[in-house]
C-alpha positions in Angstrom: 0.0 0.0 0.0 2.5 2.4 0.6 4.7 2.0 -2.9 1.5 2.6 -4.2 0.8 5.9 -2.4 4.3 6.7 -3.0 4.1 5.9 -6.7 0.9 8.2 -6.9 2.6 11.1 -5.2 5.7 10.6 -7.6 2.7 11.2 -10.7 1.6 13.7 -9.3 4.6 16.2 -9.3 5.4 14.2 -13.1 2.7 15.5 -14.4 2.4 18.8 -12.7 6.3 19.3 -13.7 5.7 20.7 -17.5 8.1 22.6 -18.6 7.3 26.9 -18.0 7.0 28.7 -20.9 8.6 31.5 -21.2 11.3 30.1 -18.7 14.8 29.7 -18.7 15.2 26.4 -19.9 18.3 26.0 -18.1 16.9 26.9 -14.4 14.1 24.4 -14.6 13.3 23.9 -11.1 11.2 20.7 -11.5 14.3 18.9 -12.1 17.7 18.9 -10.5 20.9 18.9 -12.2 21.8 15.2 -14.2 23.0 12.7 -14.2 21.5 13.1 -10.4 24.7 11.0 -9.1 26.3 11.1 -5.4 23.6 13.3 -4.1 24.0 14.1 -0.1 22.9 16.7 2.1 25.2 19.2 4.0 24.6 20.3 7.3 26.2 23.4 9.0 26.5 22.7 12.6 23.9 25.4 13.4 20.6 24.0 13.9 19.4 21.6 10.8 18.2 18.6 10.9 15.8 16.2 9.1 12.9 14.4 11.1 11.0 11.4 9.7 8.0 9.7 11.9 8.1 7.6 14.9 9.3 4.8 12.9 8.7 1.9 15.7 10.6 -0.6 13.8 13.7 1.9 14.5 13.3 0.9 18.2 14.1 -3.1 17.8 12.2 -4.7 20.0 13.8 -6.9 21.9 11.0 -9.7 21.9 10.9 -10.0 17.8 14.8 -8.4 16.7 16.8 -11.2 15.6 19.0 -9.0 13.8 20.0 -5.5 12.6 22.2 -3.3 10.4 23.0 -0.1 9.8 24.5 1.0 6.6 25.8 5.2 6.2 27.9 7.2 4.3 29.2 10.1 6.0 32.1 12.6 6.8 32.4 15.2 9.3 34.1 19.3 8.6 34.7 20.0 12.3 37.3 17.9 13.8 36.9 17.4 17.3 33.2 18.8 17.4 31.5 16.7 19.7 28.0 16.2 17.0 25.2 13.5 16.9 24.8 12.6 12.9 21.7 10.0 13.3 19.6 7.8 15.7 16.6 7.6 17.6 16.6 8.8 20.4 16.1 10.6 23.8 15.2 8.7 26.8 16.3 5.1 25.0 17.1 4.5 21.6 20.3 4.5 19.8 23.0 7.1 18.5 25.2 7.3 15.7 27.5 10.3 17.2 31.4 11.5 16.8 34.0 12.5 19.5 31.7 11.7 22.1 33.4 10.5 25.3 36.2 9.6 24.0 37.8 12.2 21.9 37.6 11.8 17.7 35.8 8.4 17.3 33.0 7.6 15.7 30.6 5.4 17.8 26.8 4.2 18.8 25.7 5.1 21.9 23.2 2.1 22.3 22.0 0.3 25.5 22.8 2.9 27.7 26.2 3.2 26.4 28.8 4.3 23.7 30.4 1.2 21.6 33.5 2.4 19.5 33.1 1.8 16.0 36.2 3.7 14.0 39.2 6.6 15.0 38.1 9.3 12.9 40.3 11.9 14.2 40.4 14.9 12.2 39.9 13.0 8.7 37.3 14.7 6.9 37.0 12.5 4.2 33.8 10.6 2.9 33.7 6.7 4.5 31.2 4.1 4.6 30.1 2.9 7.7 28.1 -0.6 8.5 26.8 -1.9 11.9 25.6 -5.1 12.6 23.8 -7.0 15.4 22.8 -11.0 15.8 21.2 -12.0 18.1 22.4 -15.7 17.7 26.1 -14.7 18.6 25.2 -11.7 21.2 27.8 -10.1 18.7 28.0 -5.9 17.8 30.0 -5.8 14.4 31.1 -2.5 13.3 32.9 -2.2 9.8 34.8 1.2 8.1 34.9 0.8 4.2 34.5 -2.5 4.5 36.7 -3.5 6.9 35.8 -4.4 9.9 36.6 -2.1 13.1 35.5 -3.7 16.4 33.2 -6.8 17.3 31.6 -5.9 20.9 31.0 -9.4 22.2 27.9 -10.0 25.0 26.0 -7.3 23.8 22.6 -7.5 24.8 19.9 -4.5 25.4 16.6 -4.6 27.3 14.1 -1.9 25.4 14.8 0.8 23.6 11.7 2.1 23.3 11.8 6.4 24.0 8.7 7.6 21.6 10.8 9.8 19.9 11.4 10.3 16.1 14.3 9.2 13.8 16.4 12.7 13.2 19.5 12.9 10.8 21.7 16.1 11.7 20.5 16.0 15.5 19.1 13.2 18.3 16.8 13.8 20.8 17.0 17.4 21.9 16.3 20.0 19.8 16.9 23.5 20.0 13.7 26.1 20.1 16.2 28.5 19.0 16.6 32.3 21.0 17.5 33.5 24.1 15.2 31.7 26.1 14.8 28.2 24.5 18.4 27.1 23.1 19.1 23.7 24.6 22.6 23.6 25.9 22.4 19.4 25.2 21.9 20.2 21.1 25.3 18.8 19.4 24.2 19.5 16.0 25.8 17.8 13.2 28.7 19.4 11.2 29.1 17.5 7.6 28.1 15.5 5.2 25.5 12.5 4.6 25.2 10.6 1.9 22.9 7.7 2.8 21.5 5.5 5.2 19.9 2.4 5.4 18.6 0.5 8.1 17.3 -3.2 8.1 15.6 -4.6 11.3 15.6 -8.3 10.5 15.2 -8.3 6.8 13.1 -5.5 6.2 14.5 -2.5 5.1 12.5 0.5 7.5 15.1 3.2 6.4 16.7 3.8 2.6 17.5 7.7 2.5 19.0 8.4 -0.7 19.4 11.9 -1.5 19.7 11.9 -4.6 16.2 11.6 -6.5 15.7 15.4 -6.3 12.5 17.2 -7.1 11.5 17.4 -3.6 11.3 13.3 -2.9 14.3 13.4 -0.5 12.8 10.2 1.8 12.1 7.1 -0.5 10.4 5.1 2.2 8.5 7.6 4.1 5.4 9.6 2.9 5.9 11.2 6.3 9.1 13.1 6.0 9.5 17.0 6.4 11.8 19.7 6.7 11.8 22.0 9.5 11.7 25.9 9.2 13.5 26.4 12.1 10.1 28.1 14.3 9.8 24.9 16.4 12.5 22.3 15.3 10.8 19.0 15.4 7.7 20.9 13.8 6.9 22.4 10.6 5.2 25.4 11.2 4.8 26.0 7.4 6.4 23.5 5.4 5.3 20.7 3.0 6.0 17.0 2.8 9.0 16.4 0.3 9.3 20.4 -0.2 13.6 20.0 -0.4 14.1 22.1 -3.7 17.2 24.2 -3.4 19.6 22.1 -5.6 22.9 23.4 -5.7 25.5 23.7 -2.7 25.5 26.5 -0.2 28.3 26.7 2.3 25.8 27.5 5.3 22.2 26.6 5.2 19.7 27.0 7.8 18.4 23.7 6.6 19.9 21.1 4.7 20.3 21.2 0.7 20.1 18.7 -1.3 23.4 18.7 -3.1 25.1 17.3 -6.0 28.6 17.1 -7.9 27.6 18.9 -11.0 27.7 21.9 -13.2 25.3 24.6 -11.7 23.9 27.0 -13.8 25.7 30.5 -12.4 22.8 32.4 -10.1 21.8 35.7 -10.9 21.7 36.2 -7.0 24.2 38.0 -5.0 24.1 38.5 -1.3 24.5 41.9 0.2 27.6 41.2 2.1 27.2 39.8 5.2 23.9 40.6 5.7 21.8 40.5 8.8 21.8 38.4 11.6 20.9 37.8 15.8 23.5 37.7 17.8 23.4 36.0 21.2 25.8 35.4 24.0 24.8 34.0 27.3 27.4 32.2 29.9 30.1 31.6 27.6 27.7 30.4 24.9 27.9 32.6 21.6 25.6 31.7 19.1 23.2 32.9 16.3 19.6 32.8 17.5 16.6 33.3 15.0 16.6 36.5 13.2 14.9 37.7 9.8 14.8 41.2 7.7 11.2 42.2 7.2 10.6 45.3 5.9 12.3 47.9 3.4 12.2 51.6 1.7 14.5 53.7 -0.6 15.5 57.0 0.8 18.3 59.4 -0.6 19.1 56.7 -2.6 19.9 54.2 0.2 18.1 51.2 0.7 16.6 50.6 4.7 16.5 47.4 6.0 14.2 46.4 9.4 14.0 43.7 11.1 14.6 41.2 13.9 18.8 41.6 14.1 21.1 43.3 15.7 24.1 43.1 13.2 24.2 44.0 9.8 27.1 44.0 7.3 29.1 42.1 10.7 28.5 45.4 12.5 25.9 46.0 15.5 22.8 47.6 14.1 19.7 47.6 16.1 16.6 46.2 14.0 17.7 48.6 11.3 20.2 49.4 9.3 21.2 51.0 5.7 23.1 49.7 2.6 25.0 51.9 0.0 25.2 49.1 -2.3 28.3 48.1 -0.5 28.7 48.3 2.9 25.9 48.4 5.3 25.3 51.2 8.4 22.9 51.0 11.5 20.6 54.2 11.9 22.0 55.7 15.2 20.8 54.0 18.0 18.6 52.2 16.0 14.9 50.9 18.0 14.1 48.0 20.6 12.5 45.8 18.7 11.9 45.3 14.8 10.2 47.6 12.4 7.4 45.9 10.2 7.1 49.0 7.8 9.5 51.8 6.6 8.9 54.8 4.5 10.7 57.8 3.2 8.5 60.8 3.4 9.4 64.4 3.6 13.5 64.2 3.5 12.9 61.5 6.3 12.7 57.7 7.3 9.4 56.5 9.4 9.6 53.2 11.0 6.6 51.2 12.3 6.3 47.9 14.3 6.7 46.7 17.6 9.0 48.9 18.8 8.3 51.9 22.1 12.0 53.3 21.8 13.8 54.5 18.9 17.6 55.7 19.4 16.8 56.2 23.3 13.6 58.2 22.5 10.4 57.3 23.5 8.7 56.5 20.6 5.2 54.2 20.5 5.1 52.2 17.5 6.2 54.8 14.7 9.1 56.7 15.1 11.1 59.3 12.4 14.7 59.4 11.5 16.4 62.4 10.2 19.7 61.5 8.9 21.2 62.1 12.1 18.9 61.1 14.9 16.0 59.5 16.2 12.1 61.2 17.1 8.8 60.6 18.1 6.0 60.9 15.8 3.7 62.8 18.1 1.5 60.4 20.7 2.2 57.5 18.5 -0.3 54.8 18.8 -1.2 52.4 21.3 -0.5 49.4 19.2 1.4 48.2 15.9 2.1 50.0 12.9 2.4 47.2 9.8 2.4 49.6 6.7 3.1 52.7 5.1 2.3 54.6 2.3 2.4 58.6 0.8 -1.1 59.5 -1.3 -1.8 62.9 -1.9 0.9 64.6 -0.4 0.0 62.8 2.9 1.6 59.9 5.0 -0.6 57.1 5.7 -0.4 54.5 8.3 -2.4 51.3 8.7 -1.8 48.9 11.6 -3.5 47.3 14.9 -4.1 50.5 16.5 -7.3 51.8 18.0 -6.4 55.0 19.3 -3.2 58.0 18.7 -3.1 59.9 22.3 -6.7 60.4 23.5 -8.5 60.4 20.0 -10.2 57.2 18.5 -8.1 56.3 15.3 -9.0 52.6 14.0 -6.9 50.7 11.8 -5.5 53.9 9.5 -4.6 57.5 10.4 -3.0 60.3 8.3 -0.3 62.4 10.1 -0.8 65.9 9.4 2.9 67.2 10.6 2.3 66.9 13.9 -0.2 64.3 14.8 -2.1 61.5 14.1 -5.7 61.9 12.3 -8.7 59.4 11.6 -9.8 59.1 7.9 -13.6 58.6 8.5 -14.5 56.3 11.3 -11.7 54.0 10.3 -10.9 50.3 9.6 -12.3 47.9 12.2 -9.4 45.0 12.1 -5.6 45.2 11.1 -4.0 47.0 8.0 -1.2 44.9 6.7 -0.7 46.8 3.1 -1.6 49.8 0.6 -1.8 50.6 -2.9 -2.5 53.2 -5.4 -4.8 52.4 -8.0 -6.1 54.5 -10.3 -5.8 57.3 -8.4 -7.7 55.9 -5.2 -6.6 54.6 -2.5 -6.4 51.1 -1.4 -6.4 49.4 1.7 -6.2 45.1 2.3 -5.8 43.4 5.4 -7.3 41.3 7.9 -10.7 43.2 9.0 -14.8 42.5 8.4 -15.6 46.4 8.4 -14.8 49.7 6.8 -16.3 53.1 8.0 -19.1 50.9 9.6 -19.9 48.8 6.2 -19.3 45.2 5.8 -15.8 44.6 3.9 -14.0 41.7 3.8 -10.4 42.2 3.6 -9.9 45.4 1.2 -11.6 48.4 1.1 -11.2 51.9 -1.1 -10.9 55.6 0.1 -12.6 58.4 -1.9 -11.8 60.9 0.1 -14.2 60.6 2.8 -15.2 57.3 4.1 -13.8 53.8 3.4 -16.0 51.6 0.6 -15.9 47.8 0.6 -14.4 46.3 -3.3 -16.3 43.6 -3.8 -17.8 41.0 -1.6 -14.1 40.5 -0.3 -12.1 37.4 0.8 -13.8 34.3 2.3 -11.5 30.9 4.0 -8.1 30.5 5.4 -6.5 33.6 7.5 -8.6 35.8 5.4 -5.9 38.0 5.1 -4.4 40.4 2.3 -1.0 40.8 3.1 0.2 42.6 0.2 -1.1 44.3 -2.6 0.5 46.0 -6.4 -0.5 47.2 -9.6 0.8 45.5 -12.8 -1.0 46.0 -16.2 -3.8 48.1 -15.0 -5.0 45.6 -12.7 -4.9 45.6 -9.1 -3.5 42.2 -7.2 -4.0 40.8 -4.3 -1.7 38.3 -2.3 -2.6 36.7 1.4 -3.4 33.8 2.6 -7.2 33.3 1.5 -9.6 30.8 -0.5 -12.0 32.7 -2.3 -12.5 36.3 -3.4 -16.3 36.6 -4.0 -17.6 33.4 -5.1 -14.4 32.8 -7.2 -12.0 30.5 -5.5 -8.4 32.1 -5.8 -6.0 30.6 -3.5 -4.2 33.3 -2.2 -3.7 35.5 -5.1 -6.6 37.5 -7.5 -6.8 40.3 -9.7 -9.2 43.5 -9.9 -10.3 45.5 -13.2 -12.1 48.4 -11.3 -15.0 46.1 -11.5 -14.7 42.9 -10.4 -12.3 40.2 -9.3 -10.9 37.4 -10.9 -8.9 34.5 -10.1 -5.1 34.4 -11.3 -5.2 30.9 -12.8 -5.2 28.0 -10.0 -3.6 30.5 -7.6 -0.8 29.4 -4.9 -0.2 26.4 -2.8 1.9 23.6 -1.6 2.7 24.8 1.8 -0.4 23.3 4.3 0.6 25.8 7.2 -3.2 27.0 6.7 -6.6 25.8 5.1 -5.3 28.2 1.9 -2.5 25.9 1.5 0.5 28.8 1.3 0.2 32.6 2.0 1.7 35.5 0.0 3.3 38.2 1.9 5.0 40.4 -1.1 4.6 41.2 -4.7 6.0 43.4 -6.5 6.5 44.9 -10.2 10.8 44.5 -11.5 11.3 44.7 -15.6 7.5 44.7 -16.5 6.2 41.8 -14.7 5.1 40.8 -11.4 7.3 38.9 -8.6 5.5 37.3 -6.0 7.0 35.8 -2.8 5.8 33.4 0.4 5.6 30.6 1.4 4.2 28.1 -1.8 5.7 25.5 -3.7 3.7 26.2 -6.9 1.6 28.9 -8.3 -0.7 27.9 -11.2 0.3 24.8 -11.2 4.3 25.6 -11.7 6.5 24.7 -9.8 8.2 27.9 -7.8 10.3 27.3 -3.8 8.5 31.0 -2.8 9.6 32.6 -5.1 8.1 33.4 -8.7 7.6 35.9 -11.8 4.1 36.3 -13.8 4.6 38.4 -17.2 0.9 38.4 -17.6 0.7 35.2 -19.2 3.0 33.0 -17.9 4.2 32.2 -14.2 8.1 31.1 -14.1 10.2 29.9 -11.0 13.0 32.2 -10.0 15.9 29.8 -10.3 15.6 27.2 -7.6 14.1 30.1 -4.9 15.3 30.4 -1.4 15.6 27.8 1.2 13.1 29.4 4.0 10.8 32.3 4.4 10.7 35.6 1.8 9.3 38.0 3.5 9.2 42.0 1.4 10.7 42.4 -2.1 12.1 45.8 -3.1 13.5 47.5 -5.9 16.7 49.4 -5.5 19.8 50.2 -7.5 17.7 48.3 -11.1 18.1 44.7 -8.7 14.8 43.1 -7.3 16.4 42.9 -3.2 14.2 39.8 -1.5 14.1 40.1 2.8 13.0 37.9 4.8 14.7 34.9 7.1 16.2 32.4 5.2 19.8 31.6 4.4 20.1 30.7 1.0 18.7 31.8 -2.3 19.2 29.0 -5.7 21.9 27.3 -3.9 24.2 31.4 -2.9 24.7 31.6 0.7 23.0 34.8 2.1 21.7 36.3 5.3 18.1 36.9 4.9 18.5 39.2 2.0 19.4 38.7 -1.4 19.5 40.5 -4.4 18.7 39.7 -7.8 20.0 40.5 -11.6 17.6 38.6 -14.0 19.3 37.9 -17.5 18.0 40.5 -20.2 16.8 37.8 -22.4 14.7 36.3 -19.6 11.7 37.4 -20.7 8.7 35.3 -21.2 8.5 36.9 -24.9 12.3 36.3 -26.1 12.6 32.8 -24.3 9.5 31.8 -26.0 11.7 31.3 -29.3 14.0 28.9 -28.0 11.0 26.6 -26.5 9.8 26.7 -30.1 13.3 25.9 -31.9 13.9 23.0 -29.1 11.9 21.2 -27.8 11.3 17.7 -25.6 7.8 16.6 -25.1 6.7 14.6 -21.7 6.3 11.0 -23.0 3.1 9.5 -23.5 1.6 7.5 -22.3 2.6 8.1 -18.7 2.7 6.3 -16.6 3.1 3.5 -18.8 3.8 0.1 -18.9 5.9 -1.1 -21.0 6.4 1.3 -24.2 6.3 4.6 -24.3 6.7 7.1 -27.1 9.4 10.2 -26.6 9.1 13.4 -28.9 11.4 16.3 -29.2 12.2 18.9 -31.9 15.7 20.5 -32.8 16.5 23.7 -35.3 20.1 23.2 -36.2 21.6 20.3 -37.9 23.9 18.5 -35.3 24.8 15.5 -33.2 21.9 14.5 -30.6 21.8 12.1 -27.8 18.4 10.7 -26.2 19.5 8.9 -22.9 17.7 7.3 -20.2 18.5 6.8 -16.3 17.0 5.2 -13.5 16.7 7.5 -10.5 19.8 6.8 -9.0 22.1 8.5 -12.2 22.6 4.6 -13.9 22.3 5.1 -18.0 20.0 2.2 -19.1 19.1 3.3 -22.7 20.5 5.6 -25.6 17.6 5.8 -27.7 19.2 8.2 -30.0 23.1 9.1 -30.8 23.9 10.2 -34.0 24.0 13.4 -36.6 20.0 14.9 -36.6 18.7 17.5 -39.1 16.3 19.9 -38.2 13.1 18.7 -37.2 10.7 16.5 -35.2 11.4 13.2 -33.9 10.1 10.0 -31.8 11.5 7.2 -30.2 9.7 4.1 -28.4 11.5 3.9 -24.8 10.4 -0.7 -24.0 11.2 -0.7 -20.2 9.9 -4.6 -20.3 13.6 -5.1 -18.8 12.9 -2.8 -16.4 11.6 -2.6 -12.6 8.6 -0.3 -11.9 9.8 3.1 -10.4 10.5 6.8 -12.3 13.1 7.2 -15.0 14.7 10.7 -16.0 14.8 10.6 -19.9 17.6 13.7 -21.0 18.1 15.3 -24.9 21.2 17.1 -25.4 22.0 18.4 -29.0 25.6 20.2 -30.1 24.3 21.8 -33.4 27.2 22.3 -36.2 26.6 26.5 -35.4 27.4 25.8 -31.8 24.4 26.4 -30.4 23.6 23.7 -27.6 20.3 22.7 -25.9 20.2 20.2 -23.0 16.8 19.1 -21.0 15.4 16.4 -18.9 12.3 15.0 -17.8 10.6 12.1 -15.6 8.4 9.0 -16.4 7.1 6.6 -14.6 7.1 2.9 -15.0 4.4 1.0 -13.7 4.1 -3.5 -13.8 
């Protein structure tokens, strides 16, 4: 039953894994790199780890175990770094650790105590590692490339029954991450892993590969996730098998799926150093959760808020300025982060969370000059999320309910001095604004507007607040963000419906109505909307969204993607966590938010981003029609199916297939081609059911070259 829920899944992301038109062929997200060989995930020592199910099998009982093995492949980067790698365990249970009592070996901490298995040292290098237990023989074999290391005679165990889950990168405790919640016992794994496989008698319960890519990272368990860091050992908002960053980055959050190849070069760049939390406590120095989450342009400077405290490797308090080469705090900076920034009148307003601002006493906004911190008369007496200028006049939009002793719900305009209601106000929260045609704009999480029924957005005509529509129905009901791209207003949140018209998240107004933007975004089950959107934005004519989704109209995107009014297109392999604001500054799309790498380039939670001038769905749509490779049909199939592709240029052209671990099993074609369309008959009757990766590459005689690869499954 369960290959069979695993081979559905695996058809499901086939067939929703077309290839994006208008799309850089060469960034095609739905597949990794080829020929997918020696994948592994890295770990940086810092907090990632991987956590399966309570996988009872994992515990050996004692009453039905007549035997068990454990197969890895490993290596460590921190010599002499006490680390747990693997196991199960925090009461009970078993260990796989290094340099753990007794300095630089590698053993299992099993039965209530550590059995040697190899003297690492300080060797770095990849080695296989296999342990074995019988029962007959009360025998503990542990072999090192083969060879075997120790055999730990006698060895019997009781239970190890604990209730916890199988980990890889960390056992047993996990850290909650921040001042409060870091658990001293956390000896995080610095390294390497390329597999393991564990048998308890002769079933296999654990074979992690690493190396099938397009998010199925665990072969034999539907109920693998990745963490996102809010509550390790819980995914706040992530999705099952959601492991798209392909290429390397030196220091990831989470773990990457990695692999020895040729990466396409990124068009992102990190802005130096960027931001981070820095925490020391009783000789304990360590990086506890941080994240950018708002910006502005002023002077032409780009602002960065957030939740840090340096920026650029310097101490910068929750905000802090970047020249386009070196970043700056503001002064004293505030007391907590800022979760909306504007430039208005020759100076910076900061709103959030925040009742101090560069020593001042400043409640929830606060306005920088170029030299020091202010007040913004009484403030408010609760958060400020957004900002924007319309008419010559600052609006705010937030949580608040009052400014000083006047009544001011949801959105006030300062007039110099103080804080003024626009009508009777927005009953709710104000998370964003926008200008459309001429009017403005106001989306959020609220039910009324100026006393009327509005669900979520509402428009200001210059003396009370009008509901847009019927609003947003299901999920969080929330608009989080909102932008204007080709005359149309757009909506992103975390919603189900807009009107009667389910949306998912994302929907488009014509001063009229609403409309859906094709099957809208999901993938991420944090919330009954499947995935939230918290920024979009319009960079070189078309629209960027970001969040937290794994595909929007039915493309594949890791939360980050491009619409050009027709088309929506991944933006290389995305980022690793959580975007959270995109900007424009210096002609580069900058992406905040708290994540640690973007496509594979190590950043700290902000990136920037260069697309290639002939990116654009419009000029890339003549190389999909020059070359081409069709999905086979049928598929699934069982045993023939029929390949198609097209080339333009006369040349030599290879059809190949592999099965999912990187083994060639067929050339189907491998000869001199001329121009035109083709079809071969791939016969797997040879062949095992599972998914196959069928690649074209063509060298044409002009030197133009096109290479692309797609999946099929076989199924007996």
């Amino acid at each position: 039953m369960k290959t069979f829920i695993y081979l559905i899944l695996l058809i499901i992301i086939t067939i929703d894994a077309g290839a994006q038109s208008g799309c850089d062929p060469l960034l095609n997200s739905n597949l990794p790199p080829s020929p997918y060989v020696d994948g592994y995930l890295t770990f940086d020592g810092k907090g990632d780890f991987l956590r399966s199910g309570d996988l009872s099998p994992l515990e050996f009982p004692v009453n039905s175990t007549d035997s068990f093995s454990i197969h890895t492949k490993f290596k460590i980067s921190a010599p002499y770094r006490p680390m747990y790698i693997f196991g199960k365990c925090r009461l009970a249970g078993w260990i796989i650790g290094y340099n753990n009592n007794e300095s630089g070996y590698i053993s299992i901490y099993i039965n209530n105590t550590w059995k040697r298995i190899y003297q690492l040292g300080s060797d770095t290098s990849w080695h296989n590692y296999t342990i074995k237990y019988k029962k007959a023989d009360q025998t503990l074999y542990t072999y090192v490339d083969g060879v075997l290391t120790n055999s730990h005679t006698g060895f019997t165990y009781s239970s190890m029954d604990d209730n916890s889950a199988f980990s890889v990168g960390n056992v047993g405790f996990f850290a909650q991450y921040g001042p409060q919640s870091v658990n001293l016992y956390s000896l995080w794994f610095e390294g390497s892993i390329a597999e393991i496989k564990i048998f308890s008698n002769s079933n296999c319960v654990v074979n992690y590969g690493f190396n099938e890519g397009s998010g199925q990272v665990a072969r034999d368990s539907l109920t693998y996730f990745y963490t996102d860091r809010s509550y390790p050992g819980y995914s706040s908002c992530g999705i099952s098998h959601l492991m798209l960053g392909y290429m390397l980055a030196q220091d990831s959050c989470d773990p990457e799926w990695s692999a020895f190849d040729s990466p396409v070069q990124s068009q992102f760049t990190p802005l130096g150093p960027g931001t981070q939390y820095w925490y020391s406590s009783e000789g304990m120095e360590y990086y506890a959760e941080h994240t950018s989450i708002t910006m502005a342009i002023h002077n032409g400077i780009l602002i960065n808020g957030g939740f840090f405290n340096m920026a650029g490797g310097n101490p910068a308090k929750f905000i802090a300025s970047w020249n386009g080469s070196t970043w700056s705090p503001l002064g004293g900076g505030l007391n907590h982060e800022p979760l909306g920034l504007i430039s208005y009148n020759g100076e910076v307003f900061a709103g959030g969370l925040f009742d101090s601002a560069g020593g001042v006493s400043a409640k929830y906004v606060a306005r920088w000059n170029g030299s020091q911190w202010q007040n913004a008369g009484d403030g408010f007496n609760s958060v400020v999320n957004t900002f924007i200028e319309y008419n010559g006049d600052l609006i705010a939009g937030g949580w608040f309910t009052a400014s000083g002793n006047e009544i001011i719900s949801g959105v006030s305009k300062w007039d110099g001095s103080n804080w003024r209601s626009m009508g009777t106000g927005i009953i709710g929260t104000v998370y964003a604004f926008c200008i459309f045609r001429g009017e403005l704009y106001a989306g959020g999480c609220f039910n009324y507007a100026s006393g009327i029924p509005a669900g979520g957005i509402a428009r200001w005509d210059g003396n009370k607040w009008n509901p847009v529509g019927a609003g947003i129905a299901g999920g969080d009901k929330t608009i989080y963000t909102l932008a204007v791209y080709n005359n149309e207003l757009y909506a992103g949140g975390g919603f189900i419906k807009m009107g009667d018209d389910y949306c998912y998240n994302i929907a488009k107004y014509n001063g009229s109505s609403w409309r859906p933007v094709g099957s809208g975004a999901d993938g991420a089950y944090c919330n009954v909307s499947r995935a939230y959107i918290t920024s979009l934005k319009v960079f070189n004519n078309e629209l960027y969204a970001a969040g937290l989704f794994s595909r929007i109209n039915g493309v594949t995107a890791n939360k980050l993607a491009r619409y050009n009014g027709t088309n929506w297109c991944s933006v290389e392999y995305g980022v690793d966590l959580r975007p959270r604001a995109l900007e424009v500054y210096d002609n580069e799309l900058i992406i905040n938010g708290d994540f640690y790498s973007a496509s594979g380039v190590e950043c700290n939670n902000i990136v920037k981003y260069t697309p290639k001038k002939n990116l654009t769905g419009i000029e890339n749509n003549n190389t999909s029609r020059e070359f081409k490779l069709e999905q086979n049909y049928p598929n699934p199939f069982n045993p023939v199916t029929r390949i198609g592709f097209r080339i333009a240029n006369p040349g030599f052209v290879t059809l190949k297939v592999f099965d999912i671990t990187g083994k060639q099993v067929a050339v189907l074609a491998q000869k001199d081609m001329q121009p035109g369309n083709y079809n071969f008959d791939f016969d797997g009757q040879a062949f095992g059911s599972g998914v196959y990766i069928y690649r074209l590459e063509t060298a044409g005689n002009d030197g133009t070259r096109y290479t692309e690869s797609k999946k099929m499954i076989l199924i007996k």
